[in-house]
LOMAR-905677 format. One line per 10 residues: their letters; for each residue z, x, y of C-alpha. Coordinates in pm, 1 decimal. Layout:
LOMAR-905677
A> Z X Y | ...
end
This chain:
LOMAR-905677
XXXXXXXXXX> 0.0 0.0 0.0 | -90.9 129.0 356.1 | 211.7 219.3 562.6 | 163.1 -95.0 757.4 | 541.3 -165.8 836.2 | 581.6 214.0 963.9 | 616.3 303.9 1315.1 | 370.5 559.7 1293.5 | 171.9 541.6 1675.2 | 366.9 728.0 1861.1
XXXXXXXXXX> 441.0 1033.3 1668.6 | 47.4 1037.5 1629.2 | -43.7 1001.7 1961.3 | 182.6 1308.4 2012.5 | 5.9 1508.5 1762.9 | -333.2 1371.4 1879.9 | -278.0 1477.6 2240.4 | -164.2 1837.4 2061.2 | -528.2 1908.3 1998.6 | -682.9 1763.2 2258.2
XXXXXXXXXX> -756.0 1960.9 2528.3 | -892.6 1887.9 2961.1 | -1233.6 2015.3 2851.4 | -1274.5 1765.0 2592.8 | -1424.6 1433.2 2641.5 | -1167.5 1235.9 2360.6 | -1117.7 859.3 2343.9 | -834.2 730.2 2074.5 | -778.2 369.0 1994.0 | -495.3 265.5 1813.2
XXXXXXXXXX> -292.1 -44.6 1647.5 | 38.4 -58.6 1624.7 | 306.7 -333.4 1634.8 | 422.6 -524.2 1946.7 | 777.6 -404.0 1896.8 | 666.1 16.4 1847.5 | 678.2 256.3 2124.2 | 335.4 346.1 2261.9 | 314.8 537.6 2625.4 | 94.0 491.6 2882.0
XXXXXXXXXX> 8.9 882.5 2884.8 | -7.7 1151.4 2586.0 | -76.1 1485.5 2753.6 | -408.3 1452.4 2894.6 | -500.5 1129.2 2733.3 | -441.9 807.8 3004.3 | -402.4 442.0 2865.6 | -703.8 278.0 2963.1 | -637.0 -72.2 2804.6 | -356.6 -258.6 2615.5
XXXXXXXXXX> -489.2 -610.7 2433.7 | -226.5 -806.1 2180.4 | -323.3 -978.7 1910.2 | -8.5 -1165.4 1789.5 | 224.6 -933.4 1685.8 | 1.2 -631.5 1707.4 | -88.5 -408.1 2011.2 | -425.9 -254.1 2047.4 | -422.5 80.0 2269.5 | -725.3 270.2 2437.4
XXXXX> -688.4 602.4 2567.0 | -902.3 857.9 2718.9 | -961.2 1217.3 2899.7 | -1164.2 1027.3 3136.9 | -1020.9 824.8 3436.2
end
């Protein structure tokens, strides 16, 4: 079974934004639940948009501004 009750988003967004680097043009989208911590920033990568779908949070982040 997928690790679908895990609060896994942030800790990946953390390790995402570890590789990612200014240069790089990098866009991430991501689920998680509406309860999990998800920031608005990650390094260099900025929270473009936040939808919810029920009880799940869809994040989109980007180098670009």
């Amino acid at each position: 079974d997928p690790p679908f009750t895990q609060s896994l988003a942030h800790n990946s967004m953390e390790a995402i934004a570890n590789l990612v680097t200014p240069k790089t043009v990098t866009k991430v989208v991501i689920e998680s639940s509406g309860q999990e911590r998800i920031d608005e920033q990650y390094s260099h990568l900025n929270l473009l948009d936040r939808k919810i779908f029920g009880d799940k949070t869809l994040s989109i982040f980007s180098t670009e501004s």
